[in-house]
C-alpha positions in Angstrom: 85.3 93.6 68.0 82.9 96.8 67.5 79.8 97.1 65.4 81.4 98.5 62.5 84.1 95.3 62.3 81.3 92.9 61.5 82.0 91.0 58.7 79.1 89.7 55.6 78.7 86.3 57.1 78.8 87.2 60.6 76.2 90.0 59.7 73.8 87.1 58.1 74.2 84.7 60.8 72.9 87.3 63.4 70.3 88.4 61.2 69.6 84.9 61.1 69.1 84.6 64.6 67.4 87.6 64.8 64.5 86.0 61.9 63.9 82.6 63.8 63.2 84.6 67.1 60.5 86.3 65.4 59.0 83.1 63.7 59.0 81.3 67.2 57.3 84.5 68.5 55.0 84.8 65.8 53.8 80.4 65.9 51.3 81.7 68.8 47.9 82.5 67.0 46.0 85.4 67.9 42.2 85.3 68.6 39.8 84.3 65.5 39.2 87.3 63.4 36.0 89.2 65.4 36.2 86.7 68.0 34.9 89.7 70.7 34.0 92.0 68.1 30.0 91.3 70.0 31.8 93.3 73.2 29.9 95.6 74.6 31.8 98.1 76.1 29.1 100.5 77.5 29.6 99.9 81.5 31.0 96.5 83.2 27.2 95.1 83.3 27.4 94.9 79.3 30.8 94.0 79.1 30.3 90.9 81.4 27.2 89.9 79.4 28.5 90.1 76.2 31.8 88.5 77.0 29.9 85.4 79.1 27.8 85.0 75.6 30.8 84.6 73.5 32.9 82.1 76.0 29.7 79.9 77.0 28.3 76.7 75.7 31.6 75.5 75.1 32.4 71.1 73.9 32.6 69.5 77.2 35.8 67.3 77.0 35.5 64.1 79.1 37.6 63.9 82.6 38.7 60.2 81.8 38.0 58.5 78.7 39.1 55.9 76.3 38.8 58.9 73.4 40.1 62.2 74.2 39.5 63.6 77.0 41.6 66.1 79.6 44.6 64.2 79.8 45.2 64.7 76.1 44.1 67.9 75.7 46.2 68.9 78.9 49.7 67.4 78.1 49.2 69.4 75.3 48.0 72.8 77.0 50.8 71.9 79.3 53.7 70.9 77.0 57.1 71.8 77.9 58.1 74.0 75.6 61.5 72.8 75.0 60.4 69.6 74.7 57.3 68.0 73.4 58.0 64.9 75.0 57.6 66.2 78.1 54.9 68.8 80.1 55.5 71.2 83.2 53.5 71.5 85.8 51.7 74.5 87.5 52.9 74.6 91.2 56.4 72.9 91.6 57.8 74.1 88.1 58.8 70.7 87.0 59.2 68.8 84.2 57.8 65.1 84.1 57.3 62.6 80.8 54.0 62.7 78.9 52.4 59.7 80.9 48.7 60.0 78.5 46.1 59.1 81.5 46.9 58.9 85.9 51.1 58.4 86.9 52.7 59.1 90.1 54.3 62.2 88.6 51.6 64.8 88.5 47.4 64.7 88.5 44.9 67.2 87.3 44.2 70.2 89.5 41.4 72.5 89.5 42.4 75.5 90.2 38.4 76.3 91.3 38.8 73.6 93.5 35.6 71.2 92.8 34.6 71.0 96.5 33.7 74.8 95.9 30.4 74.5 93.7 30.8 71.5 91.3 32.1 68.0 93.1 30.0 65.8 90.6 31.0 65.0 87.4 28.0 65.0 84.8 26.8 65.6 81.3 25.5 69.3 82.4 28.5 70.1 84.8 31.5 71.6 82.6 33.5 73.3 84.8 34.5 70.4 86.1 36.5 69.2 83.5 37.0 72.6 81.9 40.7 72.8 80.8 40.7 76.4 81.2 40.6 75.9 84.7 42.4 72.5 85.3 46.7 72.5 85.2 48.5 69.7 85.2 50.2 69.7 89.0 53.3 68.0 91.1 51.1 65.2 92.6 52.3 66.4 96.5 51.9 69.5 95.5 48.3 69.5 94.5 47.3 67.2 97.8 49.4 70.6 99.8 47.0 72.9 98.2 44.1 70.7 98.8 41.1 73.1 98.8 43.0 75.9 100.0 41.7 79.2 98.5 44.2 81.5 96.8 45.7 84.1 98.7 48.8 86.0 100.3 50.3 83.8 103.0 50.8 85.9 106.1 51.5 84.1 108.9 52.0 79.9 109.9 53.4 79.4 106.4 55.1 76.6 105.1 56.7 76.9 101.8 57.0 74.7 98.6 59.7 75.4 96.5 59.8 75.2 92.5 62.6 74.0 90.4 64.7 76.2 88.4 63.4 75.9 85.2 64.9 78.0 82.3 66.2 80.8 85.3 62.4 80.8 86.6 62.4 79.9 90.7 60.3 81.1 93.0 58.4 79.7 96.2 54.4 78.8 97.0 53.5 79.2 100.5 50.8 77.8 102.5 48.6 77.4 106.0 45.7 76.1 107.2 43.6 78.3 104.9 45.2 79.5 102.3 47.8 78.5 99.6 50.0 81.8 97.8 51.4 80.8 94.3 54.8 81.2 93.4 55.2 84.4 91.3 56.2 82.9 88.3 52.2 81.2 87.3 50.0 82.9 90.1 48.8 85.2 87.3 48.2 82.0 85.5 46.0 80.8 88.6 44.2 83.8 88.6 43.3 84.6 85.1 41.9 81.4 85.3 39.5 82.3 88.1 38.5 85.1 86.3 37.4 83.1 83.6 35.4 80.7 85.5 33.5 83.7 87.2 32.6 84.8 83.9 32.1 82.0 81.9 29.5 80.1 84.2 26.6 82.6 85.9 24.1 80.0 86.7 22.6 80.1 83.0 19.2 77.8 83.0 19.9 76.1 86.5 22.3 73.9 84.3 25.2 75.0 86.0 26.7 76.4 88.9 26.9 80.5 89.1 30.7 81.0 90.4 31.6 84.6 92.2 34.9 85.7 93.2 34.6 87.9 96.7 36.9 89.2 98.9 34.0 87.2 102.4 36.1 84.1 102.5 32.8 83.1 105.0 31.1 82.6 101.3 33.6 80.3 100.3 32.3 76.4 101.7 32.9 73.4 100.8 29.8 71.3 99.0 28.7 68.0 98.6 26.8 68.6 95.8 26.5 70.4 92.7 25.6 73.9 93.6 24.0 76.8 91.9 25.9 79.4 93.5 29.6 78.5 94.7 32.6 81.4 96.0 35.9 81.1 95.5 38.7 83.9 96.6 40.8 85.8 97.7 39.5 88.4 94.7 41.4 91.8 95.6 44.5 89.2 95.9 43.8 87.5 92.6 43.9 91.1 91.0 47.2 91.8 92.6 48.7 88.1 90.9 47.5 89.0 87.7 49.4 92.4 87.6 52.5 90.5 89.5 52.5 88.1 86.5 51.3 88.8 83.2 50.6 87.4 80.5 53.3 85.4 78.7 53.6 83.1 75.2 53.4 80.0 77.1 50.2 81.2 78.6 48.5 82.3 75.4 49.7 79.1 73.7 48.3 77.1 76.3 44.7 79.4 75.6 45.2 78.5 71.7 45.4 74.9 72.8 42.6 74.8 74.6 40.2 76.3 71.9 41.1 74.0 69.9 39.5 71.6 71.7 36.9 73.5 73.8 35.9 76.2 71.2 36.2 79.0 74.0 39.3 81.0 75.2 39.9 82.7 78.0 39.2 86.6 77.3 41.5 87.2 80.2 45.0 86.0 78.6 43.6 87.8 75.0 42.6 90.8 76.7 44.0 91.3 80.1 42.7 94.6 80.5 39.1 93.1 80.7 39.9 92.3 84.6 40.5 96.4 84.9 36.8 96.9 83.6 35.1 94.0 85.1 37.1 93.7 89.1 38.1 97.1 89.5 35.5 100.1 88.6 37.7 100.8 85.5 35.6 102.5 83.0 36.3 101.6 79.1 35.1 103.6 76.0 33.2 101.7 73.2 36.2 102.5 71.1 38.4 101.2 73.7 40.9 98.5 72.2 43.7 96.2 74.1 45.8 98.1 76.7 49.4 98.0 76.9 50.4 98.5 80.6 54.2 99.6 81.0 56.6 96.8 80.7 58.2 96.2 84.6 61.4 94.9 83.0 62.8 96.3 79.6 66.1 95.1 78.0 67.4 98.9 76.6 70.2 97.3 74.9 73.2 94.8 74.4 76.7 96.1 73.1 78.5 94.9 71.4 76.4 92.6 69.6 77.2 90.1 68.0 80.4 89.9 70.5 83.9 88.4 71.2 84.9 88.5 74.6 82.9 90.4 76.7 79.3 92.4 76.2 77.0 94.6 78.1 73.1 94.5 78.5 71.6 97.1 79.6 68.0 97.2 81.7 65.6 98.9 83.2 63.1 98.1 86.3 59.9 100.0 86.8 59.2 98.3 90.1 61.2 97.0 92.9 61.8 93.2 93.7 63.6 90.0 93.0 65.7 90.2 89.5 67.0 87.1 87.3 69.6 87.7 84.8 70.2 84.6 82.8 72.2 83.4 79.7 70.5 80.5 78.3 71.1 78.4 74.7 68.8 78.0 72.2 68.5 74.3 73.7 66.9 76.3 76.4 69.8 75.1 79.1 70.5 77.7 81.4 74.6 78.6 80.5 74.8 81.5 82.8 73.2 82.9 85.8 74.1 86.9 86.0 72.3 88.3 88.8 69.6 86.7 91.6 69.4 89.5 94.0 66.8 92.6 94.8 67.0 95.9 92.9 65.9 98.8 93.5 63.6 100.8 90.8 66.2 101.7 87.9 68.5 101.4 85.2 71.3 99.0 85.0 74.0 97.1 83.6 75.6 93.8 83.5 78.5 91.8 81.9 79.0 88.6 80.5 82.2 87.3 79.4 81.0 84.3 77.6 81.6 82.1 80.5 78.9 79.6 81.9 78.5 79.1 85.8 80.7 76.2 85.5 83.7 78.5 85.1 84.6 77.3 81.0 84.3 79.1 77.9 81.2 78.7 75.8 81.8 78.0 72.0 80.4 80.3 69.5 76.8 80.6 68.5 73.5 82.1 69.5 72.3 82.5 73.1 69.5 84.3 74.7 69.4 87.0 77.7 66.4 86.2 79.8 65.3 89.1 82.5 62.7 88.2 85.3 61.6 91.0 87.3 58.2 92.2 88.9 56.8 88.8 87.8 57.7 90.0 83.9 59.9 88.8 81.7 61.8 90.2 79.2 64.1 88.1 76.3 66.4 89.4 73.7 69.2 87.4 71.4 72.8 87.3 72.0 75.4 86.1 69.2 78.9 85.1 70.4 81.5 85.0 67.7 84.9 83.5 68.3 
Protein backbone atom coordinates (compact mmCIF):
# COMPACT_ATOMS: atom_id res chain seq x y z
CA UNK A 1 0.00 0.00 0.00
CA UNK A 2 1.79 3.58 -0.56
CA UNK A 3 0.70 6.90 0.67
CA UNK A 4 -1.02 7.90 -2.29
CA UNK A 5 -3.42 4.53 -2.17
CA UNK A 6 -5.02 5.55 1.03
CA UNK A 7 -8.48 5.50 0.86
CA UNK A 8 -11.32 8.34 2.61
CA UNK A 9 -12.05 6.18 5.57
CA UNK A 10 -8.70 4.86 6.11
CA UNK A 11 -7.46 8.53 5.84
CA UNK A 12 -10.10 9.55 8.83
CA UNK A 13 -9.37 6.75 10.96
CA UNK A 14 -5.53 7.70 11.06
CA UNK A 15 -6.38 11.24 11.44
CA UNK A 16 -8.32 9.94 14.10
CA UNK A 17 -5.61 8.44 15.80
CA UNK A 18 -3.55 11.07 15.15
CA UNK A 19 -6.33 13.69 17.18
CA UNK A 20 -6.68 11.50 20.44
CA UNK A 21 -2.77 11.39 20.79
CA UNK A 22 -2.79 14.96 20.94
CA UNK A 23 -5.84 15.18 23.52
CA UNK A 24 -4.05 12.61 25.82
CA UNK A 25 -0.93 14.83 25.37
CA UNK A 26 -2.61 17.90 25.89
CA UNK A 27 -4.94 16.39 29.54
CA UNK A 28 -1.44 17.45 31.47
CA UNK A 29 -1.97 21.14 32.75
CA UNK A 30 0.63 23.54 32.45
CA UNK A 31 1.67 25.78 35.39
CA UNK A 32 -1.03 28.50 36.75
CA UNK A 33 -0.93 31.48 34.48
CA UNK A 34 2.20 33.79 36.20
CA UNK A 35 2.86 31.07 38.46
CA UNK A 36 6.97 32.20 38.34
CA UNK A 37 6.27 35.30 36.71
CA UNK A 38 7.93 36.86 40.58
CA UNK A 39 11.40 35.07 39.09
CA UNK A 40 14.14 36.94 39.39
CA UNK A 41 16.55 36.11 37.02
CA UNK A 42 19.38 38.57 37.80
CA UNK A 43 22.22 35.98 39.24
CA UNK A 44 21.40 32.38 40.92
CA UNK A 45 21.21 34.30 44.55
CA UNK A 46 17.83 36.05 43.17
CA UNK A 47 16.71 33.29 41.30
CA UNK A 48 16.90 30.85 44.36
CA UNK A 49 15.10 33.50 46.55
CA UNK A 50 12.44 34.28 44.46
CA UNK A 51 11.72 30.69 43.40
CA UNK A 52 11.90 29.49 47.39
CA UNK A 53 9.11 32.43 47.99
CA UNK A 54 6.82 31.06 45.42
CA UNK A 55 7.11 27.09 46.37
CA UNK A 56 7.10 27.79 50.34
CA UNK A 57 4.44 27.79 52.94
CA UNK A 58 2.72 25.09 51.17
CA UNK A 59 -0.83 22.92 53.03
CA UNK A 60 0.90 20.23 55.03
CA UNK A 61 -0.99 17.05 54.11
CA UNK A 62 -1.11 14.53 57.09
CA UNK A 63 1.35 11.22 56.87
CA UNK A 64 -1.59 8.93 58.23
CA UNK A 65 -4.93 10.11 58.75
CA UNK A 66 -8.54 9.14 58.90
CA UNK A 67 -9.14 12.25 56.19
CA UNK A 68 -6.80 12.68 53.48
CA UNK A 69 -3.64 12.41 53.92
CA UNK A 70 -0.39 11.00 51.75
CA UNK A 71 -1.66 7.82 50.92
CA UNK A 72 -4.53 9.45 48.89
CA UNK A 73 -2.82 12.11 47.51
CA UNK A 74 0.05 9.60 46.50
CA UNK A 75 -1.98 6.71 44.74
CA UNK A 76 -3.01 9.37 42.91
CA UNK A 77 0.51 11.22 42.19
CA UNK A 78 1.48 7.65 41.48
CA UNK A 79 -1.36 6.24 39.36
CA UNK A 80 -0.55 3.85 36.75
CA UNK A 81 -1.38 5.37 33.88
CA UNK A 82 -2.92 2.66 32.12
CA UNK A 83 -4.97 1.91 34.79
CA UNK A 84 -6.43 3.92 37.47
CA UNK A 85 -7.02 1.04 39.61
CA UNK A 86 -3.77 0.49 40.05
CA UNK A 87 -0.21 2.76 40.95
CA UNK A 88 3.52 2.03 40.03
CA UNK A 89 6.10 2.36 42.09
CA UNK A 90 9.39 4.35 42.01
CA UNK A 91 12.33 1.75 42.30
CA UNK A 92 11.17 -1.76 41.13
CA UNK A 93 8.90 -0.44 38.18
CA UNK A 94 5.83 -2.37 39.32
CA UNK A 95 2.44 -2.28 39.28
CA UNK A 96 0.44 -3.09 42.59
CA UNK A 97 -3.60 -2.51 43.45
CA UNK A 98 -4.60 0.87 45.02
CA UNK A 99 -4.50 -0.57 48.74
CA UNK A 100 -5.68 3.39 50.28
CA UNK A 101 -3.50 3.31 53.65
CA UNK A 102 -0.16 0.50 54.78
CA UNK A 103 -0.26 -3.24 52.46
CA UNK A 104 2.56 -5.51 51.97
CA UNK A 105 2.90 -4.39 48.40
CA UNK A 106 4.66 -1.02 48.58
CA UNK A 107 5.20 1.89 51.52
CA UNK A 108 5.99 5.48 51.27
CA UNK A 109 9.61 6.43 50.61
CA UNK A 110 11.34 9.63 51.17
CA UNK A 111 13.51 10.11 48.73
CA UNK A 112 15.36 12.82 51.36
CA UNK A 113 15.58 10.10 53.54
CA UNK A 114 14.02 11.48 57.02
CA UNK A 115 17.04 10.24 59.18
CA UNK A 116 18.84 13.11 57.12
CA UNK A 117 17.39 16.35 58.92
CA UNK A 118 13.65 15.72 59.74
CA UNK A 119 12.88 12.12 61.62
CA UNK A 120 9.96 13.68 63.67
CA UNK A 121 6.77 14.12 62.43
CA UNK A 122 5.05 17.48 63.61
CA UNK A 123 2.70 20.38 62.91
CA UNK A 124 5.98 22.64 61.77
CA UNK A 125 7.97 19.76 59.97
CA UNK A 126 6.64 19.48 56.21
CA UNK A 127 9.02 17.87 54.50
CA UNK A 128 8.37 15.07 56.12
CA UNK A 129 5.31 14.29 54.56
CA UNK A 130 5.85 16.49 51.49
CA UNK A 131 4.58 14.53 48.45
CA UNK A 132 6.95 16.18 46.30
CA UNK A 133 9.49 14.26 47.88
CA UNK A 134 7.80 10.99 49.03
CA UNK A 135 7.12 8.03 45.95
CA UNK A 136 5.26 5.26 46.48
CA UNK A 137 8.12 2.21 46.67
CA UNK A 138 8.37 -1.82 46.22
CA UNK A 139 8.32 -2.51 50.03
CA UNK A 140 11.98 -4.66 49.74
CA UNK A 141 13.03 -2.21 47.74
CA UNK A 142 12.63 0.77 49.90
CA UNK A 143 14.23 -1.30 53.13
CA UNK A 144 17.46 -2.05 50.24
CA UNK A 145 17.82 1.70 49.88
CA UNK A 146 17.44 2.30 53.50
CA UNK A 147 19.17 5.61 54.02
CA UNK A 148 21.55 5.18 51.32
CA UNK A 149 22.39 8.46 49.65
CA UNK A 150 22.00 8.72 45.84
CA UNK A 151 24.82 8.11 43.84
CA UNK A 152 26.73 6.07 40.95
CA UNK A 153 27.50 2.60 42.29
CA UNK A 154 31.07 1.84 41.60
CA UNK A 155 32.26 -0.99 43.22
CA UNK A 156 30.55 -3.97 45.83
CA UNK A 157 27.29 -3.52 44.04
CA UNK A 158 24.36 -5.54 44.18
CA UNK A 159 21.65 -4.85 41.79
CA UNK A 160 17.76 -4.71 41.88
CA UNK A 161 16.11 -5.16 38.85
CA UNK A 162 12.78 -3.45 37.63
CA UNK A 163 10.04 -4.98 35.72
CA UNK A 164 9.34 -4.35 32.15
CA UNK A 165 6.77 -2.07 32.18
CA UNK A 166 5.41 -0.61 28.83
CA UNK A 167 9.28 -1.49 27.15
CA UNK A 168 10.88 0.52 30.24
CA UNK A 169 13.64 -1.95 32.21
CA UNK A 170 16.48 -0.99 33.67
CA UNK A 171 18.49 -1.91 36.90
CA UNK A 172 19.19 0.08 40.52
CA UNK A 173 22.42 -0.84 42.09
CA UNK A 174 23.60 -0.59 45.60
CA UNK A 175 26.41 -0.99 48.49
CA UNK A 176 27.06 -0.18 51.72
CA UNK A 177 26.79 3.53 51.03
CA UNK A 178 25.08 4.30 48.26
CA UNK A 179 22.03 3.29 46.18
CA UNK A 180 22.16 4.35 41.94
CA UNK A 181 18.56 4.52 40.51
CA UNK A 182 17.67 2.72 37.54
CA UNK A 183 17.66 5.14 34.50
CA UNK A 184 14.33 5.12 33.80
CA UNK A 185 13.11 7.55 37.31
CA UNK A 186 16.60 8.58 38.70
CA UNK A 187 15.81 12.02 37.14
CA UNK A 188 12.63 11.69 38.99
CA UNK A 189 14.78 11.11 42.37
CA UNK A 190 16.69 13.97 41.67
CA UNK A 191 14.52 16.70 40.62
CA UNK A 192 13.00 15.92 43.69
CA UNK A 193 16.10 16.71 45.71
CA UNK A 194 16.40 19.69 44.02
CA UNK A 195 13.14 20.74 45.16
CA UNK A 196 13.63 20.02 48.71
CA UNK A 197 16.98 22.07 48.67
CA UNK A 198 15.12 24.95 47.53
CA UNK A 199 11.92 24.78 48.94
CA UNK A 200 13.08 24.49 52.75
CA UNK A 201 16.26 27.02 53.82
CA UNK A 202 15.73 27.05 57.41
CA UNK A 203 13.01 29.97 57.15
CA UNK A 204 12.18 31.20 61.03
CA UNK A 205 13.95 28.16 62.76
CA UNK A 206 10.54 26.38 61.74
CA UNK A 207 12.16 24.08 59.64
CA UNK A 208 15.09 22.29 58.63
CA UNK A 209 17.59 24.17 56.02
CA UNK A 210 18.44 21.13 53.43
CA UNK A 211 21.82 21.44 51.15
CA UNK A 212 22.74 19.24 48.50
CA UNK A 213 26.88 18.88 48.42
CA UNK A 214 29.12 16.82 46.76
CA UNK A 215 31.15 16.16 51.18
CA UNK A 216 29.19 13.04 51.73
CA UNK A 217 31.11 13.65 55.54
CA UNK A 218 28.07 16.33 55.76
CA UNK A 219 25.62 13.95 55.19
CA UNK A 220 24.72 12.13 59.02
CA UNK A 221 22.14 10.59 60.27
CA UNK A 222 19.84 12.59 63.11
CA UNK A 223 17.83 11.81 65.82
CA UNK A 224 16.20 14.84 65.82
CA UNK A 225 14.75 17.53 63.90
CA UNK A 226 17.62 19.51 62.53
CA UNK A 227 18.14 23.00 61.29
CA UNK A 228 20.62 22.15 58.84
CA UNK A 229 20.57 18.55 57.17
CA UNK A 230 22.84 17.29 53.73
CA UNK A 231 21.91 15.07 51.47
CA UNK A 232 24.02 13.95 48.09
CA UNK A 233 25.65 12.95 45.81
CA UNK A 234 24.86 16.61 44.01
CA UNK A 235 27.34 16.53 40.86
CA UNK A 236 25.68 12.91 40.41
CA UNK A 237 22.15 14.15 40.93
CA UNK A 238 22.86 16.71 38.01
CA UNK A 239 24.14 13.94 35.83
CA UNK A 240 20.40 11.81 36.54
CA UNK A 241 18.53 14.70 35.74
CA UNK A 242 20.07 15.19 32.24
CA UNK A 243 20.14 11.03 31.94
CA UNK A 244 16.35 11.26 32.49
CA UNK A 245 14.24 14.05 31.74
CA UNK A 246 11.36 15.20 32.17
CA UNK A 247 8.42 13.18 31.02
CA UNK A 248 4.20 13.46 31.07
CA UNK A 249 3.97 11.01 33.86
CA UNK A 250 6.36 13.17 35.75
CA UNK A 251 4.59 16.49 35.22
CA UNK A 252 1.24 14.83 35.87
CA UNK A 253 2.35 13.56 38.99
CA UNK A 254 3.58 17.61 39.79
CA UNK A 255 -0.14 18.68 38.68
CA UNK A 256 -1.37 16.19 41.26
CA UNK A 257 0.44 17.25 43.82
CA UNK A 258 -0.52 21.00 43.64
CA UNK A 259 -3.61 20.11 43.83
CA UNK A 260 -3.32 19.15 47.02
CA UNK A 261 -0.18 20.95 48.40
CA UNK A 262 -0.56 24.34 46.49
CA UNK A 263 3.30 24.22 45.41
CA UNK A 264 4.88 22.43 42.37
CA UNK A 265 8.14 21.54 41.82
CA UNK A 266 9.81 24.35 39.57
CA UNK A 267 12.23 21.61 38.59
CA UNK A 268 9.81 19.31 36.33
CA UNK A 269 8.10 23.03 35.00
CA UNK A 270 11.37 24.42 34.30
CA UNK A 271 14.18 22.04 34.16
CA UNK A 272 16.56 24.44 33.09
CA UNK A 273 16.32 26.13 36.63
CA UNK A 274 18.95 23.30 37.87
CA UNK A 275 21.43 24.81 34.98
CA UNK A 276 21.24 28.30 36.79
CA UNK A 277 21.02 27.29 40.36
CA UNK A 278 23.82 23.79 40.47
CA UNK A 279 25.87 24.60 37.74
CA UNK A 280 27.24 28.41 37.37
CA UNK A 281 24.82 28.76 34.30
CA UNK A 282 24.12 32.31 33.86
CA UNK A 283 20.29 33.27 32.60
CA UNK A 284 19.13 36.70 31.15
CA UNK A 285 16.06 38.33 32.76
CA UNK A 286 14.38 37.65 29.47
CA UNK A 287 15.43 34.19 29.67
CA UNK A 288 12.35 31.77 29.11
CA UNK A 289 12.16 27.71 29.25
CA UNK A 290 15.12 25.92 27.42
CA UNK A 291 14.73 23.27 25.14
CA UNK A 292 17.82 21.03 25.31
CA UNK A 293 18.29 18.67 22.13
CA UNK A 294 16.05 15.70 22.14
CA UNK A 295 18.66 12.37 22.65
CA UNK A 296 16.16 10.23 20.80
CA UNK A 297 14.11 11.64 17.78
CA UNK A 298 11.59 9.45 15.72
CA UNK A 299 12.49 11.19 11.95
CA UNK A 300 9.84 9.21 10.38
CA UNK A 301 7.54 6.07 9.76
CA UNK A 302 6.81 4.85 6.06
CA UNK A 303 4.43 3.74 4.99
CA UNK A 304 1.98 4.95 7.34
CA UNK A 305 -0.80 3.89 7.83
CA UNK A 306 0.64 0.32 6.63
CA UNK A 307 -0.16 -3.31 5.37
CA UNK A 308 2.57 -5.54 5.72
CA UNK A 309 5.52 -4.21 6.56
CA UNK A 310 6.76 -0.38 7.67
CA UNK A 311 9.86 1.44 8.50
CA UNK A 312 10.72 3.95 11.39
CA UNK A 313 13.35 5.78 11.13
CA UNK A 314 15.50 7.35 14.27
CA UNK A 315 18.10 9.23 15.40
CA UNK A 316 20.47 9.00 18.67
CA UNK A 317 22.43 12.03 19.80
CA UNK A 318 24.20 10.05 22.49
CA UNK A 319 25.44 6.61 22.88
CA UNK A 320 23.81 3.88 25.16
CA UNK A 321 21.17 1.26 25.70
CA UNK A 322 18.15 1.53 22.97
CA UNK A 323 14.46 0.12 23.24
CA UNK A 324 12.37 -0.11 20.20
CA UNK A 325 8.90 -1.22 21.15
CA UNK A 326 5.49 -1.73 19.46
CA UNK A 327 2.87 -1.34 21.98
CA UNK A 328 -1.31 -1.11 21.72
CA UNK A 329 -3.28 1.50 22.78
CA UNK A 330 -4.16 -0.88 25.86
CA UNK A 331 -0.52 -0.06 26.54
CA UNK A 332 0.49 -3.99 26.21
CA UNK A 333 3.73 -4.31 24.88
CA UNK A 334 2.98 -6.28 21.18
CA UNK A 335 6.55 -6.07 19.90
CA UNK A 336 9.92 -5.65 21.19
CA UNK A 337 12.27 -4.33 18.06
CA UNK A 338 15.53 -3.71 19.32
CA UNK A 339 17.24 -3.98 23.16
CA UNK A 340 20.89 -3.57 22.27
CA UNK A 341 23.62 -0.47 22.45
CA UNK A 342 23.99 1.93 19.61
CA UNK A 343 26.35 3.98 18.69
CA UNK A 344 25.58 7.89 18.07
CA UNK A 345 23.42 7.98 14.75
CA UNK A 346 20.77 7.48 12.40
CA UNK A 347 18.81 4.35 11.93
CA UNK A 348 16.20 2.16 10.85
CA UNK A 349 14.02 -0.60 11.73
CA UNK A 350 11.15 -2.87 10.48
CA UNK A 351 8.20 -4.21 11.71
CA UNK A 352 6.07 -6.67 9.92
CA UNK A 353 3.02 -6.44 12.12
CA UNK A 354 3.99 -9.39 14.09
CA UNK A 355 4.07 -9.46 17.95
CA UNK A 356 7.04 -11.32 19.91
CA UNK A 357 4.86 -14.26 20.13
CA UNK A 358 5.38 -14.94 16.42
CA UNK A 359 1.34 -14.22 15.19
CA UNK A 360 -0.18 -11.55 13.22
CA UNK A 361 -1.64 -8.64 14.91
CA UNK A 362 -5.19 -7.55 13.74
CA UNK A 363 -5.74 -4.19 12.34
CA UNK A 364 -5.85 -0.91 14.28
CA UNK A 365 -3.76 1.67 15.99
CA UNK A 366 -0.42 0.93 17.81
CA UNK A 367 2.23 3.06 19.12
CA UNK A 368 6.26 3.04 18.50
CA UNK A 369 7.97 3.79 21.75
CA UNK A 370 11.92 4.67 21.59
CA UNK A 371 14.01 4.69 24.87
CA UNK A 372 17.36 6.02 24.56
CA UNK A 373 19.79 8.21 26.67
CA UNK A 374 17.19 7.98 29.46
CA UNK A 375 14.58 9.86 26.72
CA UNK A 376 11.85 8.75 25.23
CA UNK A 377 10.37 9.38 22.20
CA UNK A 378 6.51 8.06 20.92
CA UNK A 379 4.85 8.33 17.68
CA UNK A 380 1.41 6.47 16.27
CA UNK A 381 1.38 3.60 14.00
CA UNK A 382 -1.91 2.50 12.09
CA UNK A 383 -2.01 -1.05 10.57
CA UNK A 384 -4.64 -1.59 7.97
CA UNK A 385 -5.47 -5.09 6.78
Amino acid sequence: MTRNSLNPSASARFVLVILLVFAVGGALADPPAGYYDSVDYTNAGTIRVTLHNIIDGHTKIPYTSASTDTWNVLELADEDPNNSTRIIDVYKNSTYPKWGAGNNDYNREHTWPKSYGFPDDNSSNLPYSDCHMLMLCNDSYNSSRSNNIFDDCASGCSSYPTDNYNGQVGVNYRNVDVWETWIGRRGDVARAQFYADVRYAGDAGAEPDLILTDNTSLIVTVSDNASVAYMGVLKTLIQWHKDDPVDDRERNRNDVVQTYQGNRNPFIDHPEFVAYLFEGVVAGVDDGPSIPEATVTIAGIYPNPFNPMTTIDFSLTRSGPVQVVIFAIDGKVVRTLLNDNREAGDYHVRWNGMADTGSPVSSGAYFCRILGGGEIATKPLLLLK
